[in-house]
N, C-alpha and C positions, 0 to 999 in steps of 0.2 A: 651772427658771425662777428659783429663789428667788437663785441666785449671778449674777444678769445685774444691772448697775443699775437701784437703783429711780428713776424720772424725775418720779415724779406720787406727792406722800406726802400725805395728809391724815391728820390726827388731829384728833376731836373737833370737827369741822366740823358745824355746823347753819347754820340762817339763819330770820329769823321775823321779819317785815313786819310794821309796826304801819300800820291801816287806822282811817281818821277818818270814819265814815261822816256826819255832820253837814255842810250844806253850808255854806260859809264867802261872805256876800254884803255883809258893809256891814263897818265898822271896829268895831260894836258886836259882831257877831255872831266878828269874831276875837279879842275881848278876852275876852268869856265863854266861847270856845272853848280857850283860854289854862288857864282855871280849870279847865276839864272835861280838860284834856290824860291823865290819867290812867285817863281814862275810855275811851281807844282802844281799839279793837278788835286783838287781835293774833293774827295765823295762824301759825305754826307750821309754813313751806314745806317743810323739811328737818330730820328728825331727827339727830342724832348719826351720824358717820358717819366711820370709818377704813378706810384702804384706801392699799393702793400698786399701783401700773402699774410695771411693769420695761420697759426698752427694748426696742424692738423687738415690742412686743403690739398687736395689734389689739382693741381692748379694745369690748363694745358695754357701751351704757346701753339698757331696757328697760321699758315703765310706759305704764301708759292715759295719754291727757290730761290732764293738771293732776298729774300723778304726782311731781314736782319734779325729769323729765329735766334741764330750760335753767334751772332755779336751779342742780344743780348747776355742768353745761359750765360757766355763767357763773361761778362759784366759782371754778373751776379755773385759768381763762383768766383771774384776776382782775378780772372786770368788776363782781362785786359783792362786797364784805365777809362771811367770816362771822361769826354770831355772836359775840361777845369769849368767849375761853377756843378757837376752834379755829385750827388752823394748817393752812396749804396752804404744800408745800416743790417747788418745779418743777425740773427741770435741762436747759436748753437752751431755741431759741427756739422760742415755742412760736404757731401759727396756726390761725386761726377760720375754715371755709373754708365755704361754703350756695351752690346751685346757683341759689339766689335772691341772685345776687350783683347789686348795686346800680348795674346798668345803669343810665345816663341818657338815656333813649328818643333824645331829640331831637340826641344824638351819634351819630357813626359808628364801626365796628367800631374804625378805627385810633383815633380819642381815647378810646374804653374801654379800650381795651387797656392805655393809659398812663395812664388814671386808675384802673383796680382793678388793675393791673400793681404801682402805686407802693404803693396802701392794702395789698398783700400784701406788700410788703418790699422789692421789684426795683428798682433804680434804673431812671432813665430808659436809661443808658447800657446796661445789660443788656437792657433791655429790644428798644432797636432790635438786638443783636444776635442776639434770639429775638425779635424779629416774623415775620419771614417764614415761621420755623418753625409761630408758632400760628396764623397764619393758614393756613398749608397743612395742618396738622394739622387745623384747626376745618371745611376745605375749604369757606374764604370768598373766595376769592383774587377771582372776582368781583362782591364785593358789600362789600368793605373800604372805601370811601367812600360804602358809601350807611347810613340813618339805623338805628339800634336799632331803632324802634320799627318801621319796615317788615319786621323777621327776624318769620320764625316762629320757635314755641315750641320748637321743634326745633333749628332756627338760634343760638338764645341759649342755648340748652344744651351744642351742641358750643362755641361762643364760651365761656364758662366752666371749663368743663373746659381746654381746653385753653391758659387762662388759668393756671387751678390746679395744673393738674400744673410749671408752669414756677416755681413758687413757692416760696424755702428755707426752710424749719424744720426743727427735730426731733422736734416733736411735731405733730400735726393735730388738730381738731377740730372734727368735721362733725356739720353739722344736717342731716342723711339720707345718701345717697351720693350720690356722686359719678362712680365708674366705672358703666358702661352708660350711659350715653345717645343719644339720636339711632334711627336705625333700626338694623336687627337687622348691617348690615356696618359700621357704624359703633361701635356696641357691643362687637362683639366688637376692634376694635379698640383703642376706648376701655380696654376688661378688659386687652387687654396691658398697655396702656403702666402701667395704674394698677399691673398687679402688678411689673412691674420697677422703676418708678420710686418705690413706695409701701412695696411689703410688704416686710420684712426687717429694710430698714436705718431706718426712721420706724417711730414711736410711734405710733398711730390711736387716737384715740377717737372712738365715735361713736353718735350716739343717730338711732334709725333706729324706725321701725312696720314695717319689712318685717323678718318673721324669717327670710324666703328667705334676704337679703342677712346676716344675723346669723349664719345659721347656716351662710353657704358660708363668711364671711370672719375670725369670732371665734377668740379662743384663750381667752378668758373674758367673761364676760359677767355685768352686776350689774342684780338687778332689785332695782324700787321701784315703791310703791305707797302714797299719800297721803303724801309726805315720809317714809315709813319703807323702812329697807333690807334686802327680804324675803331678800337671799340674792346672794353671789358667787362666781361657781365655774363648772364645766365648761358649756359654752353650751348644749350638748343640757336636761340638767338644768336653769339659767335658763328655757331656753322652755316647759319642761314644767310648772316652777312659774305663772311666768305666765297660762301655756293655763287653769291652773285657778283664776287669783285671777280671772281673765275669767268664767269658770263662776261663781265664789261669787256676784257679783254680775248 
């Protein structure tokens, strides 16, 4: 692995939120809040943290809640800064992909399609030439004109997926998974398509609570635990670490 390109480099990345806990209600109360500014509260989301992802890894993230999984992702994916003094170096385009993609109820299959089609990167013009594809793939073909919010939870799930697999980067970056969903013949089709069209030649990262899914699909995996980074390395190993910071507490 160490002679494959590295795509995702961090060095000395943290990040630490300063929090105003005072509430701020008149012009007076922001002008004394002005004076006390050094009096903020700061947390400390992510400690110091280096690491590189080589092409082609399926990489998980692994941590209780509030662990600092979506500080890093968002790091990565440059949505937040970190701290002055760390660097984040990317190689390719890189895509933010959540299965809670940002339907708008009161649209129909065909105008989501072209509006989270577009926010993934697809022009319009690609897109009509993979419509018919995701809609037979998502098996909507009869309900493509009727409204979001009438799909079941199930319905919007294959609509998503089969939104996102149509989507180009060279990196990914998922807030859970993605492959399996729908029912069990659906699923397993969904699992095809994700491993021909995902694994190998894309980069994955992905911060996931199921270590079923971590430990079918990892080649390493980095856990953390209160913005500290307990360990990176072989995924069986990560989850075992894990299992037992869950125990400590």
């Amino acid at each position: 692995m160490s002679q494959r390109e590295t795509v995702i480099s961090l060095r000395n990345v943290s990040k630490t939120f300063s929090i105003k806990d005072a509430n701020v209600d008149s012009i007076r109360d922001r002008i004394f809040n002005v004076l006390k500014i050094n009096e903020s509260r700061k947390i400390q989301a992510l400690q110091p943290v280096d690491l590189d992802i080589k092409k082609g890894e399926f990489f998980g993230i692994i941590g209780r809640n509030g662990s600092g999984k979506s500080t890093l992702l968002k790091i990565i994916m440059g949505a937040i800064r970190p701290d002055q003094g760390g660097i984040v170096d990317t190689t390719g385009k890189m895509m933010r992909l959540s299965l809670a993609m940002g339907f708008d109820p009161g649209l129909t299959a065909r105008e989501n399609i072209y509006v989270n089609g577009s926010l993934l990167g697809i022009t319009f013009k690609q897109i009509g030439t993979k419509f018919d594809e995701i809609i037979a793939f998502a098996e909507l073909e009869k309900f493509v004109d009727t409204k979001v919010k009438f799909y079941s939870t199930g319905m919007r799930s294959r609509l998503a997926f089969a939104i996102a697999v149509h989507a180009e980067a060279d990196i990914f970056l998922f807030d859970e998974f993605f492959g399996g969903v729908g029912d069990l013949r659906f699923k397993a089709k969904s699992d095809k398509v994700f491993k021909e069209r995902m694994l190998g030649n894309k980069t994955i990262v992905i911060v996931s609570h199921s270590m079923q899914i971590i430990q079918q699909y990892c080649n390493r995996v980095l856990c953390i635990d209160k913005g500290k980074i307990i360990g990176v390395g072989p995924t069986q190993k990560m989850i075992n670490i894990y299992k037992e910071e869950i125990k400590k507490r």
